[in-house]
C-alpha positions in Angstrom: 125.1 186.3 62.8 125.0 189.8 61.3 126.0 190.5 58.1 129.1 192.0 58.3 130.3 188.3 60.5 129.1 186.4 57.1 131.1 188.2 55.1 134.4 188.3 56.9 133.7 184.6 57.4 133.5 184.2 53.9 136.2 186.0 52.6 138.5 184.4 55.1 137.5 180.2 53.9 138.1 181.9 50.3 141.2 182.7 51.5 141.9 180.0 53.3 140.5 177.4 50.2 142.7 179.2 47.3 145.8 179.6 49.7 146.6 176.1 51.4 146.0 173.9 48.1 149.1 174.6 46.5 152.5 175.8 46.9 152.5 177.9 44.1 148.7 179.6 43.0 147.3 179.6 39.7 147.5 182.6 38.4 144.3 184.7 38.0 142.5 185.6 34.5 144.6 188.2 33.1 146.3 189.6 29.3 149.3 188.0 28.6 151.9 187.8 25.5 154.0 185.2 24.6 153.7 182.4 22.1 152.8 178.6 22.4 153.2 175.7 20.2 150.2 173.7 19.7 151.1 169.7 21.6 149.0 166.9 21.2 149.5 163.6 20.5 149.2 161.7 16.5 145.8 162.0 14.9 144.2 163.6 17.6 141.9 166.4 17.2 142.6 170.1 18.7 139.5 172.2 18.9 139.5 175.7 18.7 136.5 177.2 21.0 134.7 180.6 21.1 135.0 180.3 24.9 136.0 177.6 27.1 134.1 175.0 26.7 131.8 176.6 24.0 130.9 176.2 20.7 133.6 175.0 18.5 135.5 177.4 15.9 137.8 175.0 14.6 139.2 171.7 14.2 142.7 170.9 13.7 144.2 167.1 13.4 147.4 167.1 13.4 150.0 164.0 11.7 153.5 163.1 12.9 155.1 164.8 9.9 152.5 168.3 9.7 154.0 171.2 10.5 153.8 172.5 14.1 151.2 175.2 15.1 152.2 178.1 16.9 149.9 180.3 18.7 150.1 184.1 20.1 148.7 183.4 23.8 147.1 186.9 24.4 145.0 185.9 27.7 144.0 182.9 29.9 140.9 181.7 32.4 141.0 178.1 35.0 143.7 176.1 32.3 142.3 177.7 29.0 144.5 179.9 26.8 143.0 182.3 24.6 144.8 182.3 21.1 145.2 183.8 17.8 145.2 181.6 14.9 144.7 181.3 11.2 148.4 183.1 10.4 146.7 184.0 7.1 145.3 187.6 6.2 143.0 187.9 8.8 143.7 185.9 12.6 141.2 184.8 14.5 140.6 184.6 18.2 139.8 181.1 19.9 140.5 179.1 23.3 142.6 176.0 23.6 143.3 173.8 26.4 146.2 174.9 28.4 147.2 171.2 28.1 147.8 171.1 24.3 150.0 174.0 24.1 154.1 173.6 25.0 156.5 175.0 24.7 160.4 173.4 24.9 163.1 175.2 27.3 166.0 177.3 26.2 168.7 175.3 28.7 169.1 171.4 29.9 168.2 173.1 33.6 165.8 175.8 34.0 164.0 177.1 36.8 160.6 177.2 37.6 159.6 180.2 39.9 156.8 180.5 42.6 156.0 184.1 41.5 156.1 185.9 37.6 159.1 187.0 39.2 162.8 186.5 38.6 163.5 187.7 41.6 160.9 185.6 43.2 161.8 181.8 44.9 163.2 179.0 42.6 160.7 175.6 43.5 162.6 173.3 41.0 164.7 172.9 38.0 163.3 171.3 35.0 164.2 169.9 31.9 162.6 168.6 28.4 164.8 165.4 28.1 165.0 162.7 31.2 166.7 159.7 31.4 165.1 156.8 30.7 162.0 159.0 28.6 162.2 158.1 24.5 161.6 161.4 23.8 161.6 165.0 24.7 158.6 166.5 25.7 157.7 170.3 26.2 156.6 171.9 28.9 152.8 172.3 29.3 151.3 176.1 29.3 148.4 176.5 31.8 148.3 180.3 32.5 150.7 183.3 31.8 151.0 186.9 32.6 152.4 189.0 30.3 155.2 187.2 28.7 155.7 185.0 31.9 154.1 181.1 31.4 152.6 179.6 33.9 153.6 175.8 33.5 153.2 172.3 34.3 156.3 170.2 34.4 158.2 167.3 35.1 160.9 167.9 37.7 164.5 165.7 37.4 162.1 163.3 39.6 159.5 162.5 37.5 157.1 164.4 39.8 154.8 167.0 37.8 155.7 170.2 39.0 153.5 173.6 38.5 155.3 177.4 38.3 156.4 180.0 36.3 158.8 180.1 33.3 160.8 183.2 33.0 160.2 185.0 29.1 164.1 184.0 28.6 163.7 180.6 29.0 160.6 179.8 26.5 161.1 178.4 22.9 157.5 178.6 20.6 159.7 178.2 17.3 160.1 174.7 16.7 162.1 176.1 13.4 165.1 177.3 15.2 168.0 175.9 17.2 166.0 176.5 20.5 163.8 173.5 19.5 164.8 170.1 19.6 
């Protein structure tokens, strides 16, 4: 097989690999702005990276009753969110899992789209408070471009649900009426 063969080949089970595992793709690496709030359970330990999976920057262990940490999200790569933190005179840059950064929903029902689009398909509605749950929980950010998040979900189901969250619809301030 010459070449040329191989590489159509490959290109096509690439294509065919990144296209028929989900409904709605991850997004690619790419700059993005919007804010998150740091999410992780009592007493657990958040570390801050110099690259995914690299060395560590910082530690942060979090109580029931510390304040929350909110993060600019200026970029994302495969689940990790790059972050500025240290709100002090200087901010740093670091990574964070995608899966300890939330953020809570500006209405009961919100809609998660299939592209960064709001034109694009609705593939569920979503909500922070379920019947039956003891507490509200926030959305999980994962990827984002621009100001859109990429999110992981519950849907009125239960069933974890992945898509985009239009800017409109975020809430990073748990210190206003937007938060619960």
């Amino acid at each position: 097989m010459d070449s040329y063969l191989k590489s159509v080949l490959l290109i096509f089970i690439v294509a065919f690999t990144c296209f028929s595992q989900s409904k709605v793709p991850s997004p690619n690496p790419c700059d993005c702005n919007l804010k998150g709030i740091l999410y992780v359970p009592d007493s657990v330990v958040t570390n801050i990276l110099a690259k995914p999976n690299g060395k560590i920057l910082k530690s942060i262990k979090l109580k029931i009753d510390d304040e929350r940490i909110v993060f600019d999200i200026i970029g994302h790569r495969s689940g990790w969110l790059n972050v500025l933190y240290d709100y002090t005179d200087s901010s740093k840059i670091g990574w964070v899992n995608g899966d300890l950064v939330g953020l809570w929903l500006m209405r009961p029902s919100t809609p998660l789209y299939k592209k960064a689009n709001i034109n694009s398909q609705i593939i569920a509605y979503i909500s922070q408070f379920y019947e039956g749950e003891k507490s509200d929980h926030p959305v999980l950010v994962i990827g984002c471009q621009g100001s859109w998040a990429f999110v992981k979900a519950k849907d009125k189901d239960g069933k974890i649900v992945k898509g985009w969250l239009a800017p409109e619809d975020q809430c990073a301030n748990p210190y206003t009426s937007c938060a619960p």
